[in-house]
C-alpha positions in Angstrom: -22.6 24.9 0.5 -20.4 21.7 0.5 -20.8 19.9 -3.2 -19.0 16.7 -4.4 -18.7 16.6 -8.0 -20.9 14.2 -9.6 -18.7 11.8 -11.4 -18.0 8.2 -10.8 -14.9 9.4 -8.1 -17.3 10.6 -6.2 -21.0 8.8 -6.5 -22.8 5.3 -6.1 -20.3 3.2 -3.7 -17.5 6.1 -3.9 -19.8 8.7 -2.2 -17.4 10.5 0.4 -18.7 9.4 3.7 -16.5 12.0 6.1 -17.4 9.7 9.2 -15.8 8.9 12.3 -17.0 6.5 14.5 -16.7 4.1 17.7 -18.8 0.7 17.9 -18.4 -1.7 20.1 -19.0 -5.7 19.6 -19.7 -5.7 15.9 -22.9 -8.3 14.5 -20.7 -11.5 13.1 -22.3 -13.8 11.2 -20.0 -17.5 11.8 -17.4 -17.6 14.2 -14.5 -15.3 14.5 -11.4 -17.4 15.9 -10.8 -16.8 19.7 -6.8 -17.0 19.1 -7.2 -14.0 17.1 -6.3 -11.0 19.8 -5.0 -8.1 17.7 -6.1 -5.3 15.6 -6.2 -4.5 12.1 -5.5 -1.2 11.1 -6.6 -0.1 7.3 -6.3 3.2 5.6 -8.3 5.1 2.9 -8.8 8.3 1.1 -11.4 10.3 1.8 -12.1 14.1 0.8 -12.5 16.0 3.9 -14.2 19.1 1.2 -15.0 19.0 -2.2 -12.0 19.0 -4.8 -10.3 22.6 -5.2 -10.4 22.2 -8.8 -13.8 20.6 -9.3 -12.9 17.1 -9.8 -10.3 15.0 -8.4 -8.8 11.2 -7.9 -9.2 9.4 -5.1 -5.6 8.9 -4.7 -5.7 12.4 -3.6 -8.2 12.0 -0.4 -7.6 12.6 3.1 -6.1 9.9 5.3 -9.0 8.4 7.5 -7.6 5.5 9.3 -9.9 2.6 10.5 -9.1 0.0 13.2 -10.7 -3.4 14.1 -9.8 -4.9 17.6 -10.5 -8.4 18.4 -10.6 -10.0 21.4 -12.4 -13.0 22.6 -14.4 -13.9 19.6 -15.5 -9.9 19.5 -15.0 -7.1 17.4 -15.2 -3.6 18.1 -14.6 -0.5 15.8 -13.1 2.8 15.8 -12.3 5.2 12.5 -10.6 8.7 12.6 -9.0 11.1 10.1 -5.5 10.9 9.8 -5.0 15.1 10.4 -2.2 15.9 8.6 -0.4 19.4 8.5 -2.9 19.7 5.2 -6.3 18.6 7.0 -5.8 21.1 9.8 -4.5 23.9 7.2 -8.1 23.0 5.3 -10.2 22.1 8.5 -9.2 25.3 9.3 -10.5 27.0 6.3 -13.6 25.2 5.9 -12.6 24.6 2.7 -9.8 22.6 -0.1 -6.8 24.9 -0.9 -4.2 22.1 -1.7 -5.2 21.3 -5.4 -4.4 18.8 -8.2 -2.5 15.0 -6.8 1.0 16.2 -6.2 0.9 19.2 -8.2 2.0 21.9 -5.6 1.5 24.4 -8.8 -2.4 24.0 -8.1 -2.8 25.1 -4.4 -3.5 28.5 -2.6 -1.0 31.1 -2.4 -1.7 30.7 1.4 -0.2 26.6 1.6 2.8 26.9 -1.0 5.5 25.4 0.7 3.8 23.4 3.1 3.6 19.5 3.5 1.1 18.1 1.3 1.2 14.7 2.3 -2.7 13.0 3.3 -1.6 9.9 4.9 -3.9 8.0 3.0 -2.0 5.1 1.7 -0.9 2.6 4.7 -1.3 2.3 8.4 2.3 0.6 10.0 3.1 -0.4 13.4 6.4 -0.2 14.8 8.0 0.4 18.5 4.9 1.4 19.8 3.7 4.2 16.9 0.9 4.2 14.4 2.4 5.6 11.0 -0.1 6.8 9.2 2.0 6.7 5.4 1.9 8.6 2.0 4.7 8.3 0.0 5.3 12.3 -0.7 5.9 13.1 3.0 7.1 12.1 6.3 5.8 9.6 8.1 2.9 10.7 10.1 2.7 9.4 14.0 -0.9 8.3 15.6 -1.6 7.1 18.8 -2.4 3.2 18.0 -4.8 3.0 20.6 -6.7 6.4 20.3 -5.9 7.3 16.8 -5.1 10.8 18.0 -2.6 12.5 15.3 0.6 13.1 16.9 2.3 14.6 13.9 4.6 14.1 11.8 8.5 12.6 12.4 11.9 13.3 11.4 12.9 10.8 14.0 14.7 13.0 16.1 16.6 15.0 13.2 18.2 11.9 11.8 16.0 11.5 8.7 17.3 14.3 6.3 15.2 13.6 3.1 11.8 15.1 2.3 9.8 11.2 2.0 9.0 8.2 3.5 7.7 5.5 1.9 4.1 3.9 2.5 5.9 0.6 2.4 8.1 0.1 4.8 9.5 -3.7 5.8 10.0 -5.3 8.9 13.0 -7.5 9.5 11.6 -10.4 11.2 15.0 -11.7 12.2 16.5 -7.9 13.4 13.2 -6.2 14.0 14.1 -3.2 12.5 11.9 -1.1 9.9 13.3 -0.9 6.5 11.8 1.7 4.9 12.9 4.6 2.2 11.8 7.8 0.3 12.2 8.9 -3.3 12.0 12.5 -4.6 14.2 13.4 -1.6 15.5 16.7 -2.3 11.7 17.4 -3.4 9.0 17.2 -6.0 10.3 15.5 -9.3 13.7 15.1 -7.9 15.9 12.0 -8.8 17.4 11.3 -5.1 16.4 8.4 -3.0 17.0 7.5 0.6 16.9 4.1 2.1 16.2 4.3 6.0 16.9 1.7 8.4 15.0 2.3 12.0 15.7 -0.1 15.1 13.0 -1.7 17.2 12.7 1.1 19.7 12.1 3.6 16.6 15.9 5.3 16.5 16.4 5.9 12.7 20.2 4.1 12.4 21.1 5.1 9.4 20.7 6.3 5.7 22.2 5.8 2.2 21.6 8.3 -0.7 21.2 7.3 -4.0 20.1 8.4 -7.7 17.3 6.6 -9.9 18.6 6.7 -13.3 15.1 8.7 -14.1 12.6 10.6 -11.5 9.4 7.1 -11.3 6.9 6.1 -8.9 8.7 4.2 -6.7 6.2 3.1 -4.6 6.9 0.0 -3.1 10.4 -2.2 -2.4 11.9 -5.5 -0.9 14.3 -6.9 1.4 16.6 -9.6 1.8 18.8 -10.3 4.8 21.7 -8.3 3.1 19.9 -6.2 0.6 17.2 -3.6 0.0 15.6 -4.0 -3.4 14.4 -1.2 -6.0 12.2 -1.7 -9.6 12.3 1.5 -11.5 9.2 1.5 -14.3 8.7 4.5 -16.1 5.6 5.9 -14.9 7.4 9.2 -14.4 6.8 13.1 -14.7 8.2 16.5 -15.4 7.4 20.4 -14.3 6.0 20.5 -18.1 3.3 18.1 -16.9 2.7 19.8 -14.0 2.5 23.4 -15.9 0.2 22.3 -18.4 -2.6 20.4 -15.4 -2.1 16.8 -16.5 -1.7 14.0 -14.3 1.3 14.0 -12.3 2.4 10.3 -13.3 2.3 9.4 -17.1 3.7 6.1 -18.4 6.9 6.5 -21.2 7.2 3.1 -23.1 10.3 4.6 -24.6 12.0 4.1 -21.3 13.2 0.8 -19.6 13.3 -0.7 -16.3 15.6 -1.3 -13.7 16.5 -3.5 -10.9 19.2 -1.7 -8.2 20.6 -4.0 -5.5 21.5 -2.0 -2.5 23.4 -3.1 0.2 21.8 -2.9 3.8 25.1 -1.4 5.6 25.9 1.8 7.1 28.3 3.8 5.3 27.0 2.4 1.8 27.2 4.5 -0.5 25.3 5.0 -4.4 29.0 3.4 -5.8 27.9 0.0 -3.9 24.8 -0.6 -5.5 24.5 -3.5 -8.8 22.2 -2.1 -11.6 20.5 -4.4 -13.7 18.4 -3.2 -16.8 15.3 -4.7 -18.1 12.1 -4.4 -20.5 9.6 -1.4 -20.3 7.1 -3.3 -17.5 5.0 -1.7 -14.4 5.8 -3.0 -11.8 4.0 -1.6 -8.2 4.0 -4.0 -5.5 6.1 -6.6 -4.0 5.4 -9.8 -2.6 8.7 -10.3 -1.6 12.4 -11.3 -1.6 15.2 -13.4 -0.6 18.4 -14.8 -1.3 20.2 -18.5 -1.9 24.1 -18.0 -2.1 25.3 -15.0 -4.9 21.3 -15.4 -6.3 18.4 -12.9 -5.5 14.9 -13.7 -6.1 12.4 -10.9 -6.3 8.8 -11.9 -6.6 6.0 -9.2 -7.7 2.4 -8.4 -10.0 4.3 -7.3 -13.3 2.4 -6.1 -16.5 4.0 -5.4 -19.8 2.6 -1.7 -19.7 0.8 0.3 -17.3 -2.1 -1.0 -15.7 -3.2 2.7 -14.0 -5.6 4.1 -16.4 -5.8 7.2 -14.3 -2.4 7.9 -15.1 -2.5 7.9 -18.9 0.5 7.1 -21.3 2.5 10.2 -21.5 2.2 10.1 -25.4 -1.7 9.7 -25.0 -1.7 6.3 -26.3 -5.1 4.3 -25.6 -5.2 2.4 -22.0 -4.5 -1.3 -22.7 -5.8 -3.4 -20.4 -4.8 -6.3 -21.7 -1.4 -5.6 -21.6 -2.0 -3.6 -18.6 -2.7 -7.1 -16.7 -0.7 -7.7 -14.1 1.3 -11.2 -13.3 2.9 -12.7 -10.2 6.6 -12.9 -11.6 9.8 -13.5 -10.4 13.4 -11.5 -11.4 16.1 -13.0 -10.4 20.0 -11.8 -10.7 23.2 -13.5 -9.6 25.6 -11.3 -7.8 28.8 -13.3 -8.9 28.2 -12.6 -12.8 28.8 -9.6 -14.1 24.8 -9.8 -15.4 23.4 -6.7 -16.9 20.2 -7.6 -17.2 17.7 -9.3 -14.7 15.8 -12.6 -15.7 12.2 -13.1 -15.8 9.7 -15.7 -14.9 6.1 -15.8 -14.5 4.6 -17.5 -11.6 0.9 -17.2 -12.1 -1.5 -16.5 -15.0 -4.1 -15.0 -12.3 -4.1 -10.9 -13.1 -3.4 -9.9 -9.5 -2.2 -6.8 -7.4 -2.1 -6.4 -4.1 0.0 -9.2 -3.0 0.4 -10.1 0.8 2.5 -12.8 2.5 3.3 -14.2 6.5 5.3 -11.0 6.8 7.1 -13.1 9.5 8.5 -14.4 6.2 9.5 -10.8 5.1 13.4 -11.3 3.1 13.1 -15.1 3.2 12.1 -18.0 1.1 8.3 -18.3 1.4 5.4 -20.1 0.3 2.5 -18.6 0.6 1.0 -15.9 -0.7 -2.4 -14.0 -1.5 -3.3 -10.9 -4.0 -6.6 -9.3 -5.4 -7.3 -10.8 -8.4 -9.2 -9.7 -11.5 -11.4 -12.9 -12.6 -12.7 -11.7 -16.0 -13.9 -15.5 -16.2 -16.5 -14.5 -13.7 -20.3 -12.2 -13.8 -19.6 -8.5 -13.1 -22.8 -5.8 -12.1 -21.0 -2.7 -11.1 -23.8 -1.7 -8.8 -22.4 1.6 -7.4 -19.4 1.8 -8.7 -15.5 0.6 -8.7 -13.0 2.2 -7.9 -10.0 3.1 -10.3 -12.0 1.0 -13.0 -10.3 -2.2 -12.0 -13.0 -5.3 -11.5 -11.3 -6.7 -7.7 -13.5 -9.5 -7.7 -11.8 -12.6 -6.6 -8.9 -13.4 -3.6 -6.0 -15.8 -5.2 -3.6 -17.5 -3.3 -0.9 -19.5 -4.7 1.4 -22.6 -3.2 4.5 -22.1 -4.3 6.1 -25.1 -2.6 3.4 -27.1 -3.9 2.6 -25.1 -7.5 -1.1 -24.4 -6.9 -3.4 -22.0 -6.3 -6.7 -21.2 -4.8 -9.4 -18.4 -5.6 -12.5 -17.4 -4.0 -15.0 -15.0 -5.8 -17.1 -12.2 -4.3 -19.7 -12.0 -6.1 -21.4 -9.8 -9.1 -21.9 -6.7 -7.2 -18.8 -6.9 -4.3 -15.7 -6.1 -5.1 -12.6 -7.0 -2.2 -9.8 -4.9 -0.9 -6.2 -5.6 0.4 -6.2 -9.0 2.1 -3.7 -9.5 5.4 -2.5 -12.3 7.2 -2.9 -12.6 11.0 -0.7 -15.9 12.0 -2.3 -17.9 14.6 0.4 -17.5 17.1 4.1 -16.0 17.1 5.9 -19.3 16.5 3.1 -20.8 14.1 4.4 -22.1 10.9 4.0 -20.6 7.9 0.9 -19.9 6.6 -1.0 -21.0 9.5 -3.3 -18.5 10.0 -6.2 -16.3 8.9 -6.5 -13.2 6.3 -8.9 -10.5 7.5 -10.1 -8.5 3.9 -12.9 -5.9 3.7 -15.3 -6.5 1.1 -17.4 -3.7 -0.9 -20.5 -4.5 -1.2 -21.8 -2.2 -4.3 -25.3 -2.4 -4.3 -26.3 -1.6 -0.8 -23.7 0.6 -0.2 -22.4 -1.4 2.8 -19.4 -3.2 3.9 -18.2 -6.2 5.4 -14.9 -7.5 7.2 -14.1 -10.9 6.2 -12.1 -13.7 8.0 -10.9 -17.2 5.8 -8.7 -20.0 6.7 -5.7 -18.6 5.2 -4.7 -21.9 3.6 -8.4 -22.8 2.5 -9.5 -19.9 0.8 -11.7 -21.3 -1.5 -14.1 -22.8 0.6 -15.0 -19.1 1.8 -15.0 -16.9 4.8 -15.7 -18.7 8.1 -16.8 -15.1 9.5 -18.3 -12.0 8.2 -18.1 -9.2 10.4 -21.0 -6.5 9.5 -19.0 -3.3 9.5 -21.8 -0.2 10.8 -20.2 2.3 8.1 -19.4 2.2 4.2 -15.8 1.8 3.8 -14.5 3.3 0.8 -11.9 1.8 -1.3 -8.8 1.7 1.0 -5.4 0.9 0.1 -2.9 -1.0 2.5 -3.6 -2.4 6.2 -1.5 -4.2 9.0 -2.3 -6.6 11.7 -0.8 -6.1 14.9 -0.9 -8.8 17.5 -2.2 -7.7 20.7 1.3 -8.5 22.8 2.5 -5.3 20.6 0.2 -3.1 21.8 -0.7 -4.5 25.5 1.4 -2.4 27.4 0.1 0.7 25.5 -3.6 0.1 26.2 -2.7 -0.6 29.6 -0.9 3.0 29.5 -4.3 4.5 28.1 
């Protein structure tokens, strides 16, 4: 008998749903763009079976991907499970034997050794290939089309570390994939890799590096001459994983760091500029560039950890206050012989998430969106939230201009990653649309919503009536349809 735990993980809106589907022409309510011709691909976690060890986070689900292809004004729908080496070794079993979130201590006797990756964190396309992403493995290929699993890549023996990164980069000037992998040489290990791919997919080359302690290092930037690294101290040890606590917990004993790391073959770890800050989470990026000898890295920034789920390694209380997080800006000149990086905040909206043009990827932008948390505004958890957080409200900010927007859901809704979809190849900045899903709580529904991406605030000018709950997903991608035309045409 199959039995989900009942705790908040697991009930009301965050009741595993297990489904996949294929709908044609979705019900719209306004008027979905004709320009827009693409699809947007979205990923979540989603148990296939019940936790091994009774309960469980949802950072620890299966990969199911979902994908929305529009095309004259229309809409049509298609979700499958991201089958990793782990889903077939359980799908196989009729049963979970991988256990606690990247605790390999936890599993059956029968998996130890074996890849543990879900593929539940992002959905990338580049040359052609779906990557379905979880930071603890390789990258997982899909069919973009089908959503068949292909399997997982080394890219033709060339990548030699154990990870790759859910956030990988494009280059909008080279077109090549930027990506990386930390924990390398495997679980708890200090090595990192950064990865450069070209357009066609061919991994060029790597450089090996050390973090000056083993972190989450989940997400990164680029500028045209640099990849860039925060190290925050949500960290771990084999004594954590021995004794069945979370893998991650958050040491405000140990600072932060900023590494510079030049985007050259044959670097090397003696090529790369540290700098050394304040104890701060930091998880996503917005983005990066550079003026001159000056870098500028924008990201949400909170003065301690904002995951409650990953508790302070010395069991300190969550603080949500000063777990808010804070569009903020480091910045280090490469001529000095700086130290430290310098600090700015850019906001006062508590937001995560952040999304830009990505055609503006490693240059000096203007836009950009995040998931805010509005406590100015009425909150009915109908059904649930997931991670605890309240993601009730889109922000965008003007950075040109120094403004900002906001649009709130609702009491009982609660909103996931937004993306931009530019209105053409060559349109400027900004001009556009972001495509979000939106939870709605109480009826146990969701909804795909489209805005003006530079007129947020006056709402969505189409909501697109999705036929299955979506649960909370994590990171998705909009790829134009002149990407994949020569691929459906193959199909």
């Amino acid at each position: 008998m199959t039995t989900f735990p009942e705790v908040p993980a697991f009930t009301g809106f965050n009741t595993p749903s297990r489904v996949e589907a294929e709908v044609h022409d979705l019900n719209v309510v306004g008027t979905i763009p004709p320009e827009m011709n693409g699809t947007f691909f979205r990923v979540q976690p989603e148990h296939q079976f019940p936790p091994k060890l009774g309960d469980d986070i949802a950072f620890n689900g299966d990969g199911m991907i979902s994908m929305f292809r529009f095309q004259d004004g229309k809409v049509d729908f298609r979700q499958r499970w991201a089958k990793t080496d782990k889903w077939k070794l359980e799908n196989a079993a009729g049963r979970a034997l991988f256990g606690a979130y990247r605790n390999p201590l936890t599993d059956d006797a029968e998996v130890k050794g074996k890849i543990r990756g879900t593929a539940n964190t992002n959905a990338f396309i580049h040359g052609g290939k779906l990557y379905a992403l979880k930071e603890d493995s390789p990258a997982l290929v899909m069919d973009p089309i089908t959503l068949e699993t292909q399997g997982y890549t080394d890219f033709d023996g060339k990548m030699t570390g154990e990870t790759f990164s859910a956030h990988p980069k494009t280059d909008p000037v080279t077109g090549n994939l930027c990506s990386f992998g930390y924990a390398s040489k495997g679980v708890l290990t200090r090595d990192m890799t950064y990865y450069e791919i070209s357009p066609s997919g061919e991994l060029l080359y790597e450089i090996w590096f050390e973090v000056p302690y083993y972190a989450m290092m989940h997400d990164f930037a680029i500028t045209a001459d640099y990849a860039l690294f925060s190290v925050m101290p949500m960290t771990s040890s084999w004594e954590r994983l021995k004794a069945g606590k979370p893998h991650f917990g958050f040491d405000t004993s140990l600072p932060s760091y900023l590494a510079v790391v030049p985007r050259k073959p044959g670097a090397t770890a003696a090529d790369i500029r540290w700098y050394k800050g304040d104890t701060c989470f930091a998880g996503h990026v917005m983005n990066a560039w550079q003026e001159g000898t000056k870098i500028f890295l924008d990201m949400p920034v909170a003065s301690n950890n904002m995951m409650p789920f990953f508790p302070d390694i010395n069991d300190a209380p969550f603080d949500p206050v000063a777990g808010s997080t804070f569009l903020t800006r480091w910045t280090v000149d490469l001529s000095q012989n700086e130290e430290t990086y310098q600090t700015e905040r850019l906001s006062d909206m508590i937001g995560e998430f952040p999304r830009l043009d990505d055609r503006m990827t490693g240059k000096k932008y203007r836009y950009g969106w995040m998931v805010v948390i509005d406590p100015s505004q009425p909150v009915e958890l109908k059904g649930g939230s997931a991670g605890g957080w309240v993601m009730n409200t889109l922000g965008m900010v003007d950075l040109e201009a120094g403004t900002e927007q906001k649009w709130w859901c609702g009491p009982t809704s609660s909103i996931q990653e937004p993306c931009f979809v530019p209105r053409s190849p060559d349109a400027a900045e900004g001009d556009g649309w972001i495509v979000m899903v939106c939870n709605r709580l109480e009826t146990h529904s969701s909804d795909l919503l489209i805005f003006d991406a530079t007129q947020i605030a006056k709402g969505p000018i189409a909501t697109i009536n999705i036929p299955v709950r979506l649960r909370f997903g994590l990171h998705g991608n909009w790829a134009d349809a002149s990407s994949l035309h020569s691929l459906e045409l193959a199909a």
